[in-house]
C-alpha positions in Angstrom: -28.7 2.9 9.3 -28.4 5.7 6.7 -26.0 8.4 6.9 -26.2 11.6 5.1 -23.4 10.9 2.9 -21.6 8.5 1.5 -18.9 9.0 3.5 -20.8 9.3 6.8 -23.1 6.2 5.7 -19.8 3.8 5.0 -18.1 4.6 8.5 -21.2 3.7 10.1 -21.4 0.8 8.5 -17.5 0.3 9.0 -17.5 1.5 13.0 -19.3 -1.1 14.6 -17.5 -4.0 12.0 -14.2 -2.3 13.1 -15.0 -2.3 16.7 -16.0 -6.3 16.5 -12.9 -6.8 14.7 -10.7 -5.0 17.4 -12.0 -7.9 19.8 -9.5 -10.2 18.0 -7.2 -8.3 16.1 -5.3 -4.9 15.9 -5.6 -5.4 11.9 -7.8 -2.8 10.3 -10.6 -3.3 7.7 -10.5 -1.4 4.5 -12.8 -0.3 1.9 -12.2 -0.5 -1.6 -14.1 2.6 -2.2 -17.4 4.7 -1.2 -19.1 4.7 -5.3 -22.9 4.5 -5.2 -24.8 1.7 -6.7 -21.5 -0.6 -7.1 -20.5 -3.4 -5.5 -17.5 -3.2 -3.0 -15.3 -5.3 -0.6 -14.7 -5.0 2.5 -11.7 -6.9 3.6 -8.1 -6.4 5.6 -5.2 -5.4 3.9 -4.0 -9.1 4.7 -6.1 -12.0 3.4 -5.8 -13.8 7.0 -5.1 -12.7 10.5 -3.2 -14.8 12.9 -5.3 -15.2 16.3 -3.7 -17.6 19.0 -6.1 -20.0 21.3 -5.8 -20.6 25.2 -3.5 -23.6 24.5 -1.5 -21.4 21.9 -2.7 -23.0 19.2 -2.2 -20.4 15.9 -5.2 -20.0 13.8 -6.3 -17.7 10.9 -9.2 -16.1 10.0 -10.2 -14.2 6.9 -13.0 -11.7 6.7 -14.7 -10.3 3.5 -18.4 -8.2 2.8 -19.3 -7.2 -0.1 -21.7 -4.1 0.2 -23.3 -1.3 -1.5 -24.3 2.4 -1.2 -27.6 3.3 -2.2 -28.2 6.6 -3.8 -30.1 7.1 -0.1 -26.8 7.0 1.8 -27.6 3.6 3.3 -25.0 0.7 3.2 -26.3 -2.9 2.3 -24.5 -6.3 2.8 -24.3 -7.7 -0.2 -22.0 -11.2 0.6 -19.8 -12.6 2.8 -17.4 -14.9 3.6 -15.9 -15.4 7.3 -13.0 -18.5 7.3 -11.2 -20.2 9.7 -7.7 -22.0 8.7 -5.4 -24.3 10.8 -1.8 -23.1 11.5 -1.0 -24.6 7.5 -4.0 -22.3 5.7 -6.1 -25.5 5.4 -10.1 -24.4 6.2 -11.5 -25.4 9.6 -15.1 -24.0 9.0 -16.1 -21.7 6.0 -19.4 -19.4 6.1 -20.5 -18.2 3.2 -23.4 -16.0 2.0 -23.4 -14.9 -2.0 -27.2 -14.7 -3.4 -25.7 -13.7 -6.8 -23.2 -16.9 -6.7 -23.5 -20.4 -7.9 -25.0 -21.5 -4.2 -26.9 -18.9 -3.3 -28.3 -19.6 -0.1 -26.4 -19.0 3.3 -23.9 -22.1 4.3 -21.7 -23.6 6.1 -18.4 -25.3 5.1 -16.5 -28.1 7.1 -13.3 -27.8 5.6 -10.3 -30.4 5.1 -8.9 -29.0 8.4 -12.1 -30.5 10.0 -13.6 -33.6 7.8 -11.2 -36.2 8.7 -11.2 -37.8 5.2 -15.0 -37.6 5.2 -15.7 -35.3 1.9 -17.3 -32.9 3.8 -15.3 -29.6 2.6 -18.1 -30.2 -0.7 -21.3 -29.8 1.3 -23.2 -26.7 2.1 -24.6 -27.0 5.3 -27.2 -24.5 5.7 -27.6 -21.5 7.7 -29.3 -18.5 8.4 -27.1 -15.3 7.6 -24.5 -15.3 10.3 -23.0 -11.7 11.5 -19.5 -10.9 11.9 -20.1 -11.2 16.0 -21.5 -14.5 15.9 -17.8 -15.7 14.1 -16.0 -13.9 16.3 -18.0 -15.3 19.2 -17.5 -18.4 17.8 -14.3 -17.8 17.7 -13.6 -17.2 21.2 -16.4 -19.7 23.0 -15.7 -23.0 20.6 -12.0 -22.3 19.1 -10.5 -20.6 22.4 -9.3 -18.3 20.6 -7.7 -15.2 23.3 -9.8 -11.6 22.7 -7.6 -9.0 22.0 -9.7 -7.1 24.2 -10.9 -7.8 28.1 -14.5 -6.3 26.9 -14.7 -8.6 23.7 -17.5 -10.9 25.2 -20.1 -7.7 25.7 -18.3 -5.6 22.8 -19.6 -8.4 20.5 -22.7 -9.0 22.2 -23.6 -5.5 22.1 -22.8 -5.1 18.6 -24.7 -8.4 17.4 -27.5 -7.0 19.7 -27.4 -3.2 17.9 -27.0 -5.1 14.1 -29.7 -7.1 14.9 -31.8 -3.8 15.4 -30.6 -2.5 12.7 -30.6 -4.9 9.5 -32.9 -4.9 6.6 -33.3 -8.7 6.4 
């Protein structure tokens, strides 16, 4: 959705990501700046954020867009890359979207956390584009991880649900 500014375009783009985040962290996403027709990161000022399970089980997961302002004040997603890591950093699940990468297509990762010896930390397992809800819902139906938040389940839903409305792809 367009703002009209740059300014007002980026924390539109930035509310509702902030908002999904808030259902699993009190860390705060940052942008690394509001120029036009550049692209910029998204990210938190740490590269991974602790989250703890039912069984208190520490995790970590890292969260990155890269996005763009168009000279018409609207933001666009550019990449991404939402990971999971065991307690030691190793990678549970990886996805990844970069159409100006090497793969370009949007993937999946199993990662050495996860493969049991198996070599599958190499394969890209195809996916549609995943939203930032859909990890963190992932997140907090398959890993257990606890919500920050007692509203996270319809705070996500609604903002997957408002995203989906919204998105130019």
């Amino acid at each position: 959705m367009p703002g009209r500014n740059i300014a007002e375009a980026v924390d539109k783009y930035l509310h509702s990501l902030q908002q999904s985040a808030s259902c699993l962290t009190r860390a705060v996403l940052r942008p690394s700046g509001y120029e036009p027709d550049v692209v910029l990161v998204l990210t938190f000022s740490d590269p991974s954020i602790e989250v703890i399970t039912k069984t208190e089980r520490v995790l970590y997961f890292s969260f990155a867009q890269n996005f763009s302002i168009s000279r018409f004040h609207r933001v666009s997603t550019e990449a991404y890359s939402y990971v999971l890591e065991d307690e030691h950093h190793n990678e549970i699940v990886a996805y990844h979207w970069n159409p100006r990468g090497e793969f370009t297509e949007p993937h999946l990762h199993v990662g050495f956390a996860a493969d049991q010896g198996l070599a599958m930390r190499k394969v890209h397992f195809p996916t549609g584009r995943v939203a930032f809800e859909e990890f963190c819902l992932l997140l907090i139906n398959e890993f257990q991880v606890e919500p920050e938040r007692s509203d996270a389940i319809d705070t996500l839903k609604t903002n997957l649900r408002h995203f989906r409305m919204h998105k130019s792809w």
